[in-house]
N, C-alpha and C positions, 0 to 999 in steps of 0.2 A: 323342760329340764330344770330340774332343782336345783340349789346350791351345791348340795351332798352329790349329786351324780354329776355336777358340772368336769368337764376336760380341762386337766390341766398337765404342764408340761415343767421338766427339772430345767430348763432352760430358763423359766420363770423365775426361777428360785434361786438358783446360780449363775447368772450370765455368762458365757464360755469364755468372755475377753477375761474372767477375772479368775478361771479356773487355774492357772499355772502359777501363780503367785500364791492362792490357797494351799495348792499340791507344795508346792518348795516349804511352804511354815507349816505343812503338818507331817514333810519327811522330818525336817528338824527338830518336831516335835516327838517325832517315833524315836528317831536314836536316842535322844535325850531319856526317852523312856525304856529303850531297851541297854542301856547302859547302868540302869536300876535294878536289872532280871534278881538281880542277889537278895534284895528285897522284897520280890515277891511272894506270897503266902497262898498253899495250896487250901485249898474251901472242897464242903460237902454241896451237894446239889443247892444251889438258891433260893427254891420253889419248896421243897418238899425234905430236904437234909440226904438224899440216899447219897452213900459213901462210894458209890462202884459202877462208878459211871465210864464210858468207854471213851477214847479220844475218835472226835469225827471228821476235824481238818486245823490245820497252823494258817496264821498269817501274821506276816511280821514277824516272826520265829516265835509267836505265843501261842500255845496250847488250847483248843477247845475239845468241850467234853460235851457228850450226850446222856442226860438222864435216862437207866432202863424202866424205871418207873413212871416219869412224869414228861419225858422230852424235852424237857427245858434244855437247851446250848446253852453251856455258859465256859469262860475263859478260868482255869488253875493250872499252874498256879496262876493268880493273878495279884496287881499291886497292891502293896499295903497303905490302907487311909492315909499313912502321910505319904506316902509317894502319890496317892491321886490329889493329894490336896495340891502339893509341889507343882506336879503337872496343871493343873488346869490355872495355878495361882500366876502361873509361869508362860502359860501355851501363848506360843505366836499364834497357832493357828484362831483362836477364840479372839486374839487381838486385831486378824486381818478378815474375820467375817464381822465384829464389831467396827472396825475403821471402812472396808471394803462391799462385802457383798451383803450386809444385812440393808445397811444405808440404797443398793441401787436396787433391790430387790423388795422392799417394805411395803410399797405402795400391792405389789402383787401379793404377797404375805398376807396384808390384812386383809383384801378384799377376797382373796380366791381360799385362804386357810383360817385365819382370826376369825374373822365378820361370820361364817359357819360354824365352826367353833361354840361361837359366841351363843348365836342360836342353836344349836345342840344343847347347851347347859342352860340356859331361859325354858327349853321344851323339857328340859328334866328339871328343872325346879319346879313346873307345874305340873310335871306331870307325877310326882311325888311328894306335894308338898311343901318343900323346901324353901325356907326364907331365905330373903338376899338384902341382907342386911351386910355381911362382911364375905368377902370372896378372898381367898389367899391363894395365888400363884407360886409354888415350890421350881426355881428355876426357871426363871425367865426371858432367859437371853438377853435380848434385845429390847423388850418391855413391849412388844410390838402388840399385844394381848390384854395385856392389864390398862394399857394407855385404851386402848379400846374402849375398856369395859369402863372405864373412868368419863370417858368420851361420850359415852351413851347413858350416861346414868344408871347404868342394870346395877349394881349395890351400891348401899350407902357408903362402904368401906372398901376399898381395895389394898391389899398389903401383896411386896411380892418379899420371897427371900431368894437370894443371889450371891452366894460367896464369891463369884468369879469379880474381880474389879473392874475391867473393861466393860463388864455386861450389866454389874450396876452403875458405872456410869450412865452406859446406855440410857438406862430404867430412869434414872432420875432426869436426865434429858427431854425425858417425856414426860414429867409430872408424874412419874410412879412415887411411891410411897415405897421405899427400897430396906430390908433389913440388911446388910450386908455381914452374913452369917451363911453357915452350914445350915441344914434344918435340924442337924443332931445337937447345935448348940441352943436351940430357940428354947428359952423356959418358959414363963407365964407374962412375958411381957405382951403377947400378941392376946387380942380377944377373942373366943371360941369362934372358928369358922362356919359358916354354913356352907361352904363348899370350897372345898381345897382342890387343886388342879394341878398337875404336873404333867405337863407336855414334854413327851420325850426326854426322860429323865432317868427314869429306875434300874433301865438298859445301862447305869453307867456308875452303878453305886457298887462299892465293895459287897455292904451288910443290906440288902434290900431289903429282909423282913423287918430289920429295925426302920426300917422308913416309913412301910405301913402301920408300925408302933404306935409310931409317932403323931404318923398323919391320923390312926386312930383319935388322940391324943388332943392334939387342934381341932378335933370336931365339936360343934355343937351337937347334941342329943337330936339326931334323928337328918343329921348334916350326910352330905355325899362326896366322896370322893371319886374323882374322874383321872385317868389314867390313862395314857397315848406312849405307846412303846411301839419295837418293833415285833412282832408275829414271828418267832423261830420256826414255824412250821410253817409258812408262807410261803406265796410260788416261787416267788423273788431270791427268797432265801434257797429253798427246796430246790429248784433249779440250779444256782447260780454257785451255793457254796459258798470255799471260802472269797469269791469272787463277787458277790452281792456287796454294795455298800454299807447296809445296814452291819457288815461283820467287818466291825474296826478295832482297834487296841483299847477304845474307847468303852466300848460296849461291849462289858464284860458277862451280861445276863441278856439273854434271849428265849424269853417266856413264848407260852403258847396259851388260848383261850382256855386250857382244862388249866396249866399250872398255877396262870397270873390269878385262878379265882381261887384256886389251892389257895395259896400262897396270902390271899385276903382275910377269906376264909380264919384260919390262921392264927390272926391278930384280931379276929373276935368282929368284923365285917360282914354285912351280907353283902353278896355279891347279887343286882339289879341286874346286872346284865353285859355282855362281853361282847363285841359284834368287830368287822375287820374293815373297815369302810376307806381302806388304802385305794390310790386315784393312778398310781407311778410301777406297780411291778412291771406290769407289760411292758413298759417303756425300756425300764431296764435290763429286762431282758434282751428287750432285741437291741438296743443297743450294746450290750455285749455280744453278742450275736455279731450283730457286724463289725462290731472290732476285734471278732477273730477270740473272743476270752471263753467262747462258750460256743460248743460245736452242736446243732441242729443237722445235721447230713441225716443223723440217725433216726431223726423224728420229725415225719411229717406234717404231721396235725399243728405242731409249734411252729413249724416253717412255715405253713400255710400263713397259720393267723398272725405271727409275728411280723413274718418278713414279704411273703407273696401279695396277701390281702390286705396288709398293714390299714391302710385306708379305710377300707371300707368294714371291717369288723375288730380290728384292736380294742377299741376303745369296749365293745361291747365283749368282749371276752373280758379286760379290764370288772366291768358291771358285774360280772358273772363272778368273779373271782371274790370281788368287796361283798357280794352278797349270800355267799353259801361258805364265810370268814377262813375262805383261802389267800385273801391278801395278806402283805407279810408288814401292814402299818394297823394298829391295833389299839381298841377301847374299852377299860373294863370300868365301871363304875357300880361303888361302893356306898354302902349307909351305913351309916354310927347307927344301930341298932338301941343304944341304949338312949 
């Protein structure tokens, strides 16, 4: 079994003693946010601009729509730049997985997510080319990745940027090299990346195509960009609705493998390639499943493999799903062409 097909479980990730405390700073985070609605600003599709997209489910009393064009979910209206700066400049909830559940969870982070990771982008640097002279991480959390990549010598350069304060602390905690900025404010102080990386990020930006801009922008000539979102067309998602975790006040874009290389594309990008190597739908499912959020009575095949045979084929229904990119965790990676 390889890294990339390795089992892994959200209980890794989130320990349950630490989930109530999570849940309480990120309702207080919600109202806070929805006390802002007045502020919000209705937007065209994300992915591709279409105007006439249909609403496909609320949560939180915010609004999601479906592109007929391109399927990309996304949230309009949704917040305005300064209301998500506000928010996350602000968020208890980013202040209790920075204090709380990143710290008891790290050690599984790097090893079972980072350290593959890590290796995924080493196997696409040669296998394209690509020098690793300066790596830049757009959002970094926790720094859990970039301390890594520091750790191991893979570039001579690591730079992350992290507006959120809590989470560059984090970063510098670790010996990251932290810009503590938007990536919309970054000018010419940084030196041309040869691979920019943004781990679950794009899912969360108002103006997404200005990000690819940009990230154009930081590359060095012939540089790649890697990209980890969530999958809107994923089983996770696709089953579950507004009920899938991945659909939060948060995450206001929910690309799909045709949109996110649209959307590259775009900003003057090749798209190398877009593949769904998510390890967690399954889980999610049936664990909504048995807590009653998502009714199987009607579907046998998902009862089976979900909840009857759990044991013994999950996991490999899981395999199935990462591999013909119906999982709903997602990787498109990009070259500066020029």
């Amino acid at each position: 079994m390889t890294e990339k097909t390795k089992r892994l479980s959200e209980q890794e990730l989130c320990p349950d003693k630490l989930l109530a405390g999570q849940e309480e700073a990120f309702a207080r985070d919600i109202k806070r946010l929805q006390a802002k609605q007045s502020d919000f600003m209705a937007v065209n599709c994300p992915a591709c601009g279409h105007g006439n997209s249909s609403p496909i489910f609320s949560k939180f009393g915010f609004q999601y729509l479906q592109c007929p064009a391109c399927q990309t979910i996304y949230m309009s209206p949704r917040p305005s730049p300064e209301v998500m700066a506000s928010y996350y400049a602000n968020s208890e909830n980013y202040r209790y997985w920075a204090e709380h559940i990143f710290p008891a969870s790290e050690e599984a982070r790097r090893e079972k997510i980072n350290r593959p990771w890590l290796r995924r982008i080493l196997e696409i640097c040669e296998k394209h080319g690509v020098a690793r002279n300066h790596l830049l991480e757009i959002g970094p959390g926790f720094g859990t990745f970039s301390a890594l990549v520091n750790s191991e010598n893979a570039f001579r350069l690591v730079t992350a940027v992290e507006p959120t304060p809590e989470m560059a602390k984090a970063c510098r905690e670790r010996g990251v090299n932290v810009v503590e900025k938007s990536v919309e404010e970054i000018g010419k102080e940084l030196p041309p990346a040869d691979v920019v990386v943004a781990f679950e990020v794009v899912e969360h930006l108002f103006e997404p195509k200005n990000f690819f801009s940009i990230a154009a922008r930081l590359l060095a000539p012939g540089g790649t960009l890697v990209i980890s979102c969530p999958n809107g067309l994923g089983f996770d998602i696709a089953t579950l609705g507004a009920h899938s975790l991945a659909v939060d006040a948060e995450h206001v874009n929910l690309f799909n493998p045709t949109s996110i290389r649209r959307l590259g594309e775009s900003c003057g990008l090749m798209c190398l390639e877009v593949s769904t190597p998510g390890r967690l739908d399954a889980e999610f499912v049936r664990a909504a499943a048995l807590a009653g959020r998502v009714d199987l009575s009607s579907q046998p095949f998902l009862r089976r493999v979900l909840l009857e045979e759990w044991e013994a084929i999950g996991w490999s229904f899981q395999q199935f799903l990462a591999a013909h990119n119906f999982s709903a965790h997602m990787w498109a990676i990009f070259k500066n062409p020029s």
